[in-house]
Every structure is written in C-alpha cells, then in structure tokens.
mmJSON file of the N, C-alpha and C atoms, coordinates in Angstrom:
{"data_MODEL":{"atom_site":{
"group_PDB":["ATOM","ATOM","ATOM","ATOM","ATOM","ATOM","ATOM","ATOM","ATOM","ATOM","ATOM","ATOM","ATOM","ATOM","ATOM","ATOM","ATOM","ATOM","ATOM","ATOM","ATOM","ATOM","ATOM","ATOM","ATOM","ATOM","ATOM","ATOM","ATOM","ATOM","ATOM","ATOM","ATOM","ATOM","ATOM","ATOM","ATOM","ATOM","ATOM","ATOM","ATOM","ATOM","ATOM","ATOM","ATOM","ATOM","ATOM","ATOM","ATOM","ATOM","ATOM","ATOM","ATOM","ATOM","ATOM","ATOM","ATOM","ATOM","ATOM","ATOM","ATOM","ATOM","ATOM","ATOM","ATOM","ATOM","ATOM","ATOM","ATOM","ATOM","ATOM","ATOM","ATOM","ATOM","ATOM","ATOM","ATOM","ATOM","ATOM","ATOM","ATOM","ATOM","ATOM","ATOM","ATOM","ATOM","ATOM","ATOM","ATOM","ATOM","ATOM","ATOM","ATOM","ATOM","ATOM","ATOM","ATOM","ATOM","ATOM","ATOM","ATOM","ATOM","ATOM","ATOM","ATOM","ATOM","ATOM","ATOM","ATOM","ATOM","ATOM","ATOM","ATOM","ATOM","ATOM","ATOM","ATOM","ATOM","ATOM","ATOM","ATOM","ATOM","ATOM","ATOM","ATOM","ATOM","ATOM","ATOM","ATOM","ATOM","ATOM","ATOM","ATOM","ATOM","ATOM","ATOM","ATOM","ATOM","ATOM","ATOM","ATOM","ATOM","ATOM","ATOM","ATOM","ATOM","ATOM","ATOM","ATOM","ATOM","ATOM","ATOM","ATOM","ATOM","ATOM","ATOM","ATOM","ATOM","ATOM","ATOM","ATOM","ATOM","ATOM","ATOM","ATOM","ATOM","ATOM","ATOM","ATOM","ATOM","ATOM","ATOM","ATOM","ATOM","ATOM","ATOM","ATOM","ATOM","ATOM","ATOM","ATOM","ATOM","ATOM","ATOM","ATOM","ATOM","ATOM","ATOM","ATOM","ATOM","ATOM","ATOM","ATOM","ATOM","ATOM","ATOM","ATOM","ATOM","ATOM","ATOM","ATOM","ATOM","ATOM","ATOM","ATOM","ATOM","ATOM","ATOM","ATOM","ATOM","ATOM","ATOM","ATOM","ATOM","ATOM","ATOM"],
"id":[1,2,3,4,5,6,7,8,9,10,11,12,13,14,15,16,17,18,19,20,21,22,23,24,25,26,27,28,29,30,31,32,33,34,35,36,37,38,39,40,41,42,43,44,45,46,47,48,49,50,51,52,53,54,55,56,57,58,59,60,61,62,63,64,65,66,67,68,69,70,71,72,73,74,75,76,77,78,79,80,81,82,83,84,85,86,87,88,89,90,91,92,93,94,95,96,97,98,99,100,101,102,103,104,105,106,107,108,109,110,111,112,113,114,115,116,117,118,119,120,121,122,123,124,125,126,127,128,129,130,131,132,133,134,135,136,137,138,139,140,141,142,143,144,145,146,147,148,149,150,151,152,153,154,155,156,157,158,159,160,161,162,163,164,165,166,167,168,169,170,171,172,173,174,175,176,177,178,179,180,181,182,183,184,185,186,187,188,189,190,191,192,193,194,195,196,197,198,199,200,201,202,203,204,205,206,207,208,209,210,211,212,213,214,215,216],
"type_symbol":["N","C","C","N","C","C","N","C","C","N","C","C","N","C","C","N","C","C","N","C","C","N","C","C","N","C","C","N","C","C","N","C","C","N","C","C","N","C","C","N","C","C","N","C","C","N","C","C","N","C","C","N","C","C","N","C","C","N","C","C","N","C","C","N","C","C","N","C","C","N","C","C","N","C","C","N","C","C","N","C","C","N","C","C","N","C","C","N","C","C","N","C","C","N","C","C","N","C","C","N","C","C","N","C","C","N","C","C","N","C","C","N","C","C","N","C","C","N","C","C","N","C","C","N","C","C","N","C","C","N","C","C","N","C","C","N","C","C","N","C","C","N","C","C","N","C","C","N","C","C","N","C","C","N","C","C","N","C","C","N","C","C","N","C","C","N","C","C","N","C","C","N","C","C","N","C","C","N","C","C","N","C","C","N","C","C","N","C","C","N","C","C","N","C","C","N","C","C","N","C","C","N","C","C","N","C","C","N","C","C","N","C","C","N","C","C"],
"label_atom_id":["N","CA","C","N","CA","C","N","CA","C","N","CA","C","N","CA","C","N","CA","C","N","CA","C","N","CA","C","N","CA","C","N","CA","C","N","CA","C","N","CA","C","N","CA","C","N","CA","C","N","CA","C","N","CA","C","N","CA","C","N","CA","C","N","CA","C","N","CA","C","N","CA","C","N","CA","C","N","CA","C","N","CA","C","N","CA","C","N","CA","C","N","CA","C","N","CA","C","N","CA","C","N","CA","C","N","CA","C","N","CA","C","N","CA","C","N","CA","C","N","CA","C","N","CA","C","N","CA","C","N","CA","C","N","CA","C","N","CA","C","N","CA","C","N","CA","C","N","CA","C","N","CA","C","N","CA","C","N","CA","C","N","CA","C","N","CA","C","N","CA","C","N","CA","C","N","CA","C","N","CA","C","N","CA","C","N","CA","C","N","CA","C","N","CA","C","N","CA","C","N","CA","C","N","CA","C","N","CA","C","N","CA","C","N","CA","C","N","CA","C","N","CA","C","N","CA","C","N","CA","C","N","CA","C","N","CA","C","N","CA","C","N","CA","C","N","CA","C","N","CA","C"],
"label_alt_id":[null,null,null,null,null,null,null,null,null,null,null,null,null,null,null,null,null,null,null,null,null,null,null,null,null,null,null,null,null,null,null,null,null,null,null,null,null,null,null,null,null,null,null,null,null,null,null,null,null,null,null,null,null,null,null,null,null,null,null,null,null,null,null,null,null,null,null,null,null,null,null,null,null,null,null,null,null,null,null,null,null,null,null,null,null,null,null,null,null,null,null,null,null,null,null,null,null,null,null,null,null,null,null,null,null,null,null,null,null,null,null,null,null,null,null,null,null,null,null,null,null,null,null,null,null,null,null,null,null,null,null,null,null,null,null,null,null,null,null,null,null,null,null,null,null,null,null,null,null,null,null,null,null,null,null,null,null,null,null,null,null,null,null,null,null,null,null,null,null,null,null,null,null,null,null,null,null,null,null,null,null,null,null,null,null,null,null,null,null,null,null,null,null,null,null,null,null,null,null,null,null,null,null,null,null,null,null,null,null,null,null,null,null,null,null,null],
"label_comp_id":["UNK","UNK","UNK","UNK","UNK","UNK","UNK","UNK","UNK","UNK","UNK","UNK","UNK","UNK","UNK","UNK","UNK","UNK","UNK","UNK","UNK","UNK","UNK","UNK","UNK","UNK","UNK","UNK","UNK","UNK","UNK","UNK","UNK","UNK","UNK","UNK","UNK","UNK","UNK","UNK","UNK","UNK","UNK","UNK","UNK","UNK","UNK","UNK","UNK","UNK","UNK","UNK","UNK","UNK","UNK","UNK","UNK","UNK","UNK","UNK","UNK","UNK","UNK","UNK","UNK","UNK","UNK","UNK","UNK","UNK","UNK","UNK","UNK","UNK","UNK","UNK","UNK","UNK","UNK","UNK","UNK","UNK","UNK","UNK","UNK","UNK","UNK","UNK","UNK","UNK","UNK","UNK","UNK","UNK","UNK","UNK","UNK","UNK","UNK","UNK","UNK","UNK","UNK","UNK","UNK","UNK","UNK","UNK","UNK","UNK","UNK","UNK","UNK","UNK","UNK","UNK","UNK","UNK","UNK","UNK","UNK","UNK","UNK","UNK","UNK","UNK","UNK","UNK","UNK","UNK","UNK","UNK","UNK","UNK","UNK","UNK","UNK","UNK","UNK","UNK","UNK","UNK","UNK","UNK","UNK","UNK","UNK","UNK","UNK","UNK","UNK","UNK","UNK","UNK","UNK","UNK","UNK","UNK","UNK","UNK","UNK","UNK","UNK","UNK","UNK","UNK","UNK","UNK","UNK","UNK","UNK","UNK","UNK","UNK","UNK","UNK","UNK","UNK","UNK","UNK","UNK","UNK","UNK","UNK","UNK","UNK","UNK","UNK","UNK","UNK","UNK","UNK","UNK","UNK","UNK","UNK","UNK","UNK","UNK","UNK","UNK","UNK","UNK","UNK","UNK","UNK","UNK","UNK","UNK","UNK","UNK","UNK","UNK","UNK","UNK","UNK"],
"label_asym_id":["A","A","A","A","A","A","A","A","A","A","A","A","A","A","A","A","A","A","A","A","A","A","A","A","A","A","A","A","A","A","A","A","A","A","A","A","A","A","A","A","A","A","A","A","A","A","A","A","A","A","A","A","A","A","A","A","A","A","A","A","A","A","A","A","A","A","A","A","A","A","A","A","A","A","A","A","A","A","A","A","A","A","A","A","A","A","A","A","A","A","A","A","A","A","A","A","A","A","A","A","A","A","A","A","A","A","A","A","A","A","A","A","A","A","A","A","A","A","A","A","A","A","A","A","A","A","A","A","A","A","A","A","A","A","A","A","A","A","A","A","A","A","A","A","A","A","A","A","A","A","A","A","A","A","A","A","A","A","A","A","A","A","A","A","A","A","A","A","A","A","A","A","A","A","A","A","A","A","A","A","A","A","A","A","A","A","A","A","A","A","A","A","A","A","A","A","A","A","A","A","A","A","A","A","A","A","A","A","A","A","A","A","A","A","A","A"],
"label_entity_id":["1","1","1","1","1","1","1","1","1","1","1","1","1","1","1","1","1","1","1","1","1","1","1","1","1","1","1","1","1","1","1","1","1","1","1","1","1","1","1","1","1","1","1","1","1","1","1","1","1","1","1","1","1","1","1","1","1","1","1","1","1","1","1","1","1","1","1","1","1","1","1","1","1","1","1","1","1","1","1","1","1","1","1","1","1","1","1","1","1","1","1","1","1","1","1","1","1","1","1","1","1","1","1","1","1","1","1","1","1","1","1","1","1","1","1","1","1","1","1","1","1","1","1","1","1","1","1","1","1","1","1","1","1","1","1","1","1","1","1","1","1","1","1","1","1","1","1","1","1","1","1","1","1","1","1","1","1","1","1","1","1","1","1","1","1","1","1","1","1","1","1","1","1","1","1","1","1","1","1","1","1","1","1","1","1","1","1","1","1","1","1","1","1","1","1","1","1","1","1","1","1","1","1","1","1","1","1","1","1","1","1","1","1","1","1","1"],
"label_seq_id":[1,1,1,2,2,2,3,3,3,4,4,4,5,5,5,6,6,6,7,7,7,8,8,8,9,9,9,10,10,10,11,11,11,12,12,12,13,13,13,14,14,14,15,15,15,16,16,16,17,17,17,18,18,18,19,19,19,20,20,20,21,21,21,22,22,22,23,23,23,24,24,24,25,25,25,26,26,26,27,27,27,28,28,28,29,29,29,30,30,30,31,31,31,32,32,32,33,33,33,34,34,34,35,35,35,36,36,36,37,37,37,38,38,38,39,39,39,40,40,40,41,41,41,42,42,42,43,43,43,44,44,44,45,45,45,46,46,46,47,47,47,48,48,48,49,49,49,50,50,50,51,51,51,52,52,52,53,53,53,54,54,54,55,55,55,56,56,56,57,57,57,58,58,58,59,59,59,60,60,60,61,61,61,62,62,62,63,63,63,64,64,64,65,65,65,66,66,66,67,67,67,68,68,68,69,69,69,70,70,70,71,71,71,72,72,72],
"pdbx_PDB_ins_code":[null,null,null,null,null,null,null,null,null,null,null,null,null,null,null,null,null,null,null,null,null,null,null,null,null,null,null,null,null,null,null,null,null,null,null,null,null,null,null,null,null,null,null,null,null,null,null,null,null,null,null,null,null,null,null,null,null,null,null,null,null,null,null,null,null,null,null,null,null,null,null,null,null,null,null,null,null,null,null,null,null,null,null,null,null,null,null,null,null,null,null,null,null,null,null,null,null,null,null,null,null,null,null,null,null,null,null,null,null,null,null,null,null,null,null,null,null,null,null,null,null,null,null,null,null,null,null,null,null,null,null,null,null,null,null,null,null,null,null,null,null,null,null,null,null,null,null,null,null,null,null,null,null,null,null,null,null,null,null,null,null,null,null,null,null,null,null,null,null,null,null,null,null,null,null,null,null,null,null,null,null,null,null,null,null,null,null,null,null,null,null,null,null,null,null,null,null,null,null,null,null,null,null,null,null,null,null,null,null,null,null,null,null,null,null,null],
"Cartn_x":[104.889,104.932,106.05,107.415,107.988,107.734,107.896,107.443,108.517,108.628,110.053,109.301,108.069,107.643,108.507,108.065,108.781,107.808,108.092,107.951,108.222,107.519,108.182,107.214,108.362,107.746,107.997,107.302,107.284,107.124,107.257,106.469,105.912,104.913,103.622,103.462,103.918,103.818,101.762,101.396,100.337,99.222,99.789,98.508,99.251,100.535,100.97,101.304,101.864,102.263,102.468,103.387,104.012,103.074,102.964,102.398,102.892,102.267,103.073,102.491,103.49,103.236,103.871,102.85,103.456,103.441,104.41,105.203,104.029,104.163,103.845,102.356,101.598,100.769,99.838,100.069,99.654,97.983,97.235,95.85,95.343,96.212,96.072,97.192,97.552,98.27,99.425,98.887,99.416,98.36,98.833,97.726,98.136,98.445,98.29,99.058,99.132,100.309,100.292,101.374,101.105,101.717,101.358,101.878,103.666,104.476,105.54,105.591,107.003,107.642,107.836,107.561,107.638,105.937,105.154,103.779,103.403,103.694,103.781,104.143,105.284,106.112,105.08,104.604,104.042,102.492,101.951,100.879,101.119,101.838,102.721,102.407,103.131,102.997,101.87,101.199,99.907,99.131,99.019,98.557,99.06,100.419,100.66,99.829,100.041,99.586,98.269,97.562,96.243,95.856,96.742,96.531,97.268,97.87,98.567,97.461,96.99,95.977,94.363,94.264,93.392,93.598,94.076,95.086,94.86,95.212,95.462,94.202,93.278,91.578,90.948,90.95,90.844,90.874,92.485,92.747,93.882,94.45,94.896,96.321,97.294,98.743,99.305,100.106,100.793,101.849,101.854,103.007,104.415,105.336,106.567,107.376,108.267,108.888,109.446,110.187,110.884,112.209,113.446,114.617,115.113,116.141,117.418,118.556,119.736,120.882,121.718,122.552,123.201,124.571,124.365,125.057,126.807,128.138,129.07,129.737],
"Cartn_y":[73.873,73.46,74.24,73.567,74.006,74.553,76.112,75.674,76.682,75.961,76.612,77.604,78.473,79.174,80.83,81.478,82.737,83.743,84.639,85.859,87.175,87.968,88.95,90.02,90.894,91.921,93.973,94.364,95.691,96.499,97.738,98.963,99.86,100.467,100.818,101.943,103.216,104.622,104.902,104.342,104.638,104.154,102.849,101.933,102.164,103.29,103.23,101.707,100.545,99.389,98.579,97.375,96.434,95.157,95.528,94.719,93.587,92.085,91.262,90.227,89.904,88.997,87.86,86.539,85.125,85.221,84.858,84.541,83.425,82.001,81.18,80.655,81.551,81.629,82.777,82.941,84.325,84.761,84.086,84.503,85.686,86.661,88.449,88.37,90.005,90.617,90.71,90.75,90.839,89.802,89.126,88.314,88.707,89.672,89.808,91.464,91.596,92.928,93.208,94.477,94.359,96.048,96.157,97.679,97.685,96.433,96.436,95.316,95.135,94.008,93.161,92.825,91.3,91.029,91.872,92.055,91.231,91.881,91.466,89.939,89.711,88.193,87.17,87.49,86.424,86.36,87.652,87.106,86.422,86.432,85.853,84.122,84.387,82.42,82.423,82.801,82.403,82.37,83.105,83.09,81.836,81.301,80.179,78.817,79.023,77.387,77.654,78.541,78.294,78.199,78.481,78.363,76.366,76.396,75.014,73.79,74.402,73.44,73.582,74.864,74.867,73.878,73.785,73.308,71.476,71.348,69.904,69.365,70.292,69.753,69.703,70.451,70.573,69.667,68.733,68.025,68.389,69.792,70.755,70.367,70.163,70.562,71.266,71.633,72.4,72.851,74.191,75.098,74.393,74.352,74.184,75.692,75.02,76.531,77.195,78.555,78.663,78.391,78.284,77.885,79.008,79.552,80.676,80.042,80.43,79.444,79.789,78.883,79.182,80.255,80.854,82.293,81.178,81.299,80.662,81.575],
"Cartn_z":[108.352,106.966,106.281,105.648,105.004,103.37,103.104,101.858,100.627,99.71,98.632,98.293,98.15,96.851,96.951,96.066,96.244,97.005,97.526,98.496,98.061,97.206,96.987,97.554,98.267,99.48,98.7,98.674,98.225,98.63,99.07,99.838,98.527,99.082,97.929,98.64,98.127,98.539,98.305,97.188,96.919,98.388,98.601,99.601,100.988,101.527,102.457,103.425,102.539,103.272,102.438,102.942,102.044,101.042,100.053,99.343,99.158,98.948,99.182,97.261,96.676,95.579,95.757,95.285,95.079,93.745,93.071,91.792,91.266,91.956,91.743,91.445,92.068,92.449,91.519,90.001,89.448,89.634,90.331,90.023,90.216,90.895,91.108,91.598,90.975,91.122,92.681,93.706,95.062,96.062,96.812,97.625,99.205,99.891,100.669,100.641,102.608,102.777,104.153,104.646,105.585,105.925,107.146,107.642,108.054,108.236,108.369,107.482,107.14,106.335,106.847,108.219,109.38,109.196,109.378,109.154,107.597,106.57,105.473,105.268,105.477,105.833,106.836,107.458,108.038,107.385,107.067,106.318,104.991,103.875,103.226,103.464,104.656,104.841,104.831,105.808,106.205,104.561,103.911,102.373,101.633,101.83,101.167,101.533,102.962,103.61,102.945,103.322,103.051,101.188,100.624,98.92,98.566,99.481,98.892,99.983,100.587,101.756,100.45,100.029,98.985,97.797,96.986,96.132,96.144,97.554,97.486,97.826,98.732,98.766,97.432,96.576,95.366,93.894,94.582,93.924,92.633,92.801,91.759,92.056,91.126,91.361,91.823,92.52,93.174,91.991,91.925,90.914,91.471,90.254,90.446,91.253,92.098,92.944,91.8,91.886,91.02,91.531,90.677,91.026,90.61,91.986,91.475,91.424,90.487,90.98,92.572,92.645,94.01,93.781,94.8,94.9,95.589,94.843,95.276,96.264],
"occupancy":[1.0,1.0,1.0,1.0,1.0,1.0,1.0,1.0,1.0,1.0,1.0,1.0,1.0,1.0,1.0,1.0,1.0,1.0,1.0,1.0,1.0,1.0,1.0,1.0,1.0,1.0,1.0,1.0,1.0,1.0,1.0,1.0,1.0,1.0,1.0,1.0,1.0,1.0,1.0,1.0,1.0,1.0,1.0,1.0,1.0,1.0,1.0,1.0,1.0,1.0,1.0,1.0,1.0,1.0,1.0,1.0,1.0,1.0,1.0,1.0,1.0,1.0,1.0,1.0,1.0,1.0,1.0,1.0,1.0,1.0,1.0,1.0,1.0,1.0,1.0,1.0,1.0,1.0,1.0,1.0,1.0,1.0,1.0,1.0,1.0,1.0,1.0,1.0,1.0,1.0,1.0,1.0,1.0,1.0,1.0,1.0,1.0,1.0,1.0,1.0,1.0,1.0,1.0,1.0,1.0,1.0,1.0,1.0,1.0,1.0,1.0,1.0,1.0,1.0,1.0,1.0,1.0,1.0,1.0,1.0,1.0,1.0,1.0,1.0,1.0,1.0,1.0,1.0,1.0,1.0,1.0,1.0,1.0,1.0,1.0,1.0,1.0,1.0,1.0,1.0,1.0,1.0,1.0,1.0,1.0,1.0,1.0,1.0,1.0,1.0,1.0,1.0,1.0,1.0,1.0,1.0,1.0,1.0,1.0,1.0,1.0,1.0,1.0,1.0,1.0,1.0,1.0,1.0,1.0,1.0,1.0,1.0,1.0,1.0,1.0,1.0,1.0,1.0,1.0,1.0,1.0,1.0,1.0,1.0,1.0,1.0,1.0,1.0,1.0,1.0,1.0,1.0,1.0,1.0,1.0,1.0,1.0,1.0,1.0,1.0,1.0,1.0,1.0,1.0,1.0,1.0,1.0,1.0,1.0,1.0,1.0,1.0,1.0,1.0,1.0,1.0],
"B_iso_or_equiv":[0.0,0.0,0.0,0.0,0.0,0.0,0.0,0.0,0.0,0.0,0.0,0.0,0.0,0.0,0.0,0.0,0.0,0.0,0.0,0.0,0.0,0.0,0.0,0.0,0.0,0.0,0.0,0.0,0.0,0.0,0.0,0.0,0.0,0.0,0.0,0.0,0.0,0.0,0.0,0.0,0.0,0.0,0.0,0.0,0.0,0.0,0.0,0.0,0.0,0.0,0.0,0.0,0.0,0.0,0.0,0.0,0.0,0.0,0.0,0.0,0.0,0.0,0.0,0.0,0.0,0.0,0.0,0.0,0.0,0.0,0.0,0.0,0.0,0.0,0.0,0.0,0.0,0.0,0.0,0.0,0.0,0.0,0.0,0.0,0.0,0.0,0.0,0.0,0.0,0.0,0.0,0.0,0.0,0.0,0.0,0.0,0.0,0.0,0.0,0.0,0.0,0.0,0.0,0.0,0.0,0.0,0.0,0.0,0.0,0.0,0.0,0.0,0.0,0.0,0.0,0.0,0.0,0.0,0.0,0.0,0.0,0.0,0.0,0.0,0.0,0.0,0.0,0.0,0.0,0.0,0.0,0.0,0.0,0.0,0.0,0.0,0.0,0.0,0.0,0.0,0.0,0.0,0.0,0.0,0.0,0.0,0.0,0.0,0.0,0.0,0.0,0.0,0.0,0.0,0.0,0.0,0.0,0.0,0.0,0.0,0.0,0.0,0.0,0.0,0.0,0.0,0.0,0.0,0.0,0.0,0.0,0.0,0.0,0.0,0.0,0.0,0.0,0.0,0.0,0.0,0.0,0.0,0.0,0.0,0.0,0.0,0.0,0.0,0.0,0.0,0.0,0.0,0.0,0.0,0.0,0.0,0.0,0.0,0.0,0.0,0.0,0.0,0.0,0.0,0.0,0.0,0.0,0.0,0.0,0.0,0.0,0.0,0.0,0.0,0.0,0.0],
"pdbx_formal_charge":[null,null,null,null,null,null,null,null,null,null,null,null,null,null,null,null,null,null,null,null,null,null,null,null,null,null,null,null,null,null,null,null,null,null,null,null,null,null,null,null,null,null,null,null,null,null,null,null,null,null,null,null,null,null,null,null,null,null,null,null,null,null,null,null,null,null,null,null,null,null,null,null,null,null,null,null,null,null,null,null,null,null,null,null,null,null,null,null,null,null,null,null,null,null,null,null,null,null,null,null,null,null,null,null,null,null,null,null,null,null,null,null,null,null,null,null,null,null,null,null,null,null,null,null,null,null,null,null,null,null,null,null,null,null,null,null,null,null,null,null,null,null,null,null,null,null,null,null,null,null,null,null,null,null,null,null,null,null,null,null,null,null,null,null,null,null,null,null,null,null,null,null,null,null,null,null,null,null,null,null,null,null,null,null,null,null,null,null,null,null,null,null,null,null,null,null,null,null,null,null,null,null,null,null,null,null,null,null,null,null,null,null,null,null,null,null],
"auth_seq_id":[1,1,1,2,2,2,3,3,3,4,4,4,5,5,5,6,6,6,7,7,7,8,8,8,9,9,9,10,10,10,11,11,11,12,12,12,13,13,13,14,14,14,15,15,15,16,16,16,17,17,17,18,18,18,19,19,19,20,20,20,21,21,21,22,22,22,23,23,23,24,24,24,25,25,25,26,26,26,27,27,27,28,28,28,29,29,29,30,30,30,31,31,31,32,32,32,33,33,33,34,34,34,35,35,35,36,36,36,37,37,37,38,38,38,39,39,39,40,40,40,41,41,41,42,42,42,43,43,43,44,44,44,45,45,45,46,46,46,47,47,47,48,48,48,49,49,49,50,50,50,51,51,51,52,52,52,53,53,53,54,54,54,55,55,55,56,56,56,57,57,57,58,58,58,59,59,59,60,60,60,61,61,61,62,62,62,63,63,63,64,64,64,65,65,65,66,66,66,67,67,67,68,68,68,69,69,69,70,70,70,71,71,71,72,72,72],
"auth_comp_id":["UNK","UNK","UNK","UNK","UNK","UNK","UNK","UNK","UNK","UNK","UNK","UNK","UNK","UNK","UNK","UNK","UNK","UNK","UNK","UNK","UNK","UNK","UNK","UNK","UNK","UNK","UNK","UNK","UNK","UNK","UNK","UNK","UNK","UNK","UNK","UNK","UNK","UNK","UNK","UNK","UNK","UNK","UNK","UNK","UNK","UNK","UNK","UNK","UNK","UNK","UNK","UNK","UNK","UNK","UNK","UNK","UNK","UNK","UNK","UNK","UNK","UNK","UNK","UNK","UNK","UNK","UNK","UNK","UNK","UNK","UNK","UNK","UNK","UNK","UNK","UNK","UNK","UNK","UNK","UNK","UNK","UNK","UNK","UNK","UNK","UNK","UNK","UNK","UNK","UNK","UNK","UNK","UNK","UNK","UNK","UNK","UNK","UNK","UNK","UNK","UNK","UNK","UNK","UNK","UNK","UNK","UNK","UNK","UNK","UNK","UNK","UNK","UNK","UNK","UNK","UNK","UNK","UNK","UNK","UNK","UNK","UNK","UNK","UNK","UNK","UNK","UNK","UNK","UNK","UNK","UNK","UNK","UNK","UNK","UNK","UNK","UNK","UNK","UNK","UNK","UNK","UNK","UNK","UNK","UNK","UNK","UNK","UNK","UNK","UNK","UNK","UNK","UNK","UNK","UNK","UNK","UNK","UNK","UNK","UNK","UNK","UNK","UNK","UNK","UNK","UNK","UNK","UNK","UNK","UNK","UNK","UNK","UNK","UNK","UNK","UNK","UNK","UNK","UNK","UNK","UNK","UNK","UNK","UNK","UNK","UNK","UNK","UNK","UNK","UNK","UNK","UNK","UNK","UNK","UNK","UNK","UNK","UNK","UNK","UNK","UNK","UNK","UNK","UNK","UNK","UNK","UNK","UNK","UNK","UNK","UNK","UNK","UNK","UNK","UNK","UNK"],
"auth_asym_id":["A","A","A","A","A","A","A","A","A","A","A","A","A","A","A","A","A","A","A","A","A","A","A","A","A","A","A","A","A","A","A","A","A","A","A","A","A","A","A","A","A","A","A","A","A","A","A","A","A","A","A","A","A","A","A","A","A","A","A","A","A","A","A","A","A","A","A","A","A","A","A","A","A","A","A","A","A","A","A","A","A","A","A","A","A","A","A","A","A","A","A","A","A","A","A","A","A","A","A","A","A","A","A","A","A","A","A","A","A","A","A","A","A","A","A","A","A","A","A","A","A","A","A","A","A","A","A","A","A","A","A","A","A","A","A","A","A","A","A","A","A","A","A","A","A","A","A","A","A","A","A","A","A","A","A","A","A","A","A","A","A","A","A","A","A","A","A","A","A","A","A","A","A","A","A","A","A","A","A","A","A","A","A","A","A","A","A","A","A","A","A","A","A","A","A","A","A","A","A","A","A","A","A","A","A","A","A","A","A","A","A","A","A","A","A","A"],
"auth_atom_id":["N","CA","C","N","CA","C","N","CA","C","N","CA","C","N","CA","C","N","CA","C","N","CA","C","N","CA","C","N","CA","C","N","CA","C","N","CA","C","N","CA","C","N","CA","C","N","CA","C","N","CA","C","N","CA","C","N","CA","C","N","CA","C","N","CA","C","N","CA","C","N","CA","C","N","CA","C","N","CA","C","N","CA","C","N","CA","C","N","CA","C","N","CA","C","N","CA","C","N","CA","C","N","CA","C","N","CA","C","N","CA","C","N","CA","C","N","CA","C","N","CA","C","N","CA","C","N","CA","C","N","CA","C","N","CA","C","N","CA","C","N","CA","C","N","CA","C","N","CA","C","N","CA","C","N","CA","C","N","CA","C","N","CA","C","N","CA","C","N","CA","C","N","CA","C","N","CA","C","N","CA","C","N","CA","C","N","CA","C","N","CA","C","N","CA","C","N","CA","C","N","CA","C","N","CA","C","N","CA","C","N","CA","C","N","CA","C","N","CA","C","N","CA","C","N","CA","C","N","CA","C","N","CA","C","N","CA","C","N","CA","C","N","CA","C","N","CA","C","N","CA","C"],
"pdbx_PDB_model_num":[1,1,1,1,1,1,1,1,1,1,1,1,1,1,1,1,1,1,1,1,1,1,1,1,1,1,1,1,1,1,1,1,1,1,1,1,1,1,1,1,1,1,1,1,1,1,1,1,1,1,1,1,1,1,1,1,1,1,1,1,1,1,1,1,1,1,1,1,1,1,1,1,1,1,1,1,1,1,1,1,1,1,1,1,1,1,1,1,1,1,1,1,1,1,1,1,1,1,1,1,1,1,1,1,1,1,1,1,1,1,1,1,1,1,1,1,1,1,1,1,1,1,1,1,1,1,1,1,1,1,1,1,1,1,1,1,1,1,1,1,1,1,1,1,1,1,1,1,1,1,1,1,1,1,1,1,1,1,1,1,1,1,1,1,1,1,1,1,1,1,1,1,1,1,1,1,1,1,1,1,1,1,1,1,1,1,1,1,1,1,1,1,1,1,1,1,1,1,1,1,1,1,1,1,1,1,1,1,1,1,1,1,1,1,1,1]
}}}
C-alpha cells in the first residue's frame, strides 16, 4: 500500500528511542517508536496501514496529505 502521509521520526533522550509522530493523524501526540530509526520507520507504516484500514471500515475520511513544495 502506497501511502503520501507524513513521518516524522525523533530520538527522545528521555524514553531512550525514536519516537515516531503522524502529522495527519493528530489524535495523540506520537503513535508509535522504535529502538533504531529503521525500527521506528517500519513501525510507522505499519501504524498507518492499520489507521487508514481503520478509517475506511469506519466509514471516516481519510486526512488530506500534507503538501511540501518541490525542492528545484
């Protein structure tokens, strides 16, 4: 499943590992993490499919991606 949303990956001195936030997705603060930043990243997806597989059982809209402009 391809999917546009945003990914934003952090390291968290406090929780010793990468905290992971969907933008799009505001219902808390961070929705996943991981002990490495490949770790992090794939739970990440795995957090999306399963929020946009939620979402559409639901019957709920799917958030607009956000758009950055293109880097020339």
């Amino acid at each position: 499943m391809k999917l546009h949303y945003t990914i934003v990956i952090q390291w968290s001195d406090e929780d010793n590992c990468y905290l992971v936030h969907l933008p799009e997705f505001p219902t808390q603060p961070f929705h996943t993490h991981g002990d490495t930043y490949e770790e992090a990243l794939k739970n990440a997806q795995e957090v999306l499919e399963m929020l946009v597989e939620e979402y559409q059982q639901n019957g709920k809209s799917l958030p607009e991606p956000n758009r950055f402009p293109e880097v020339a």
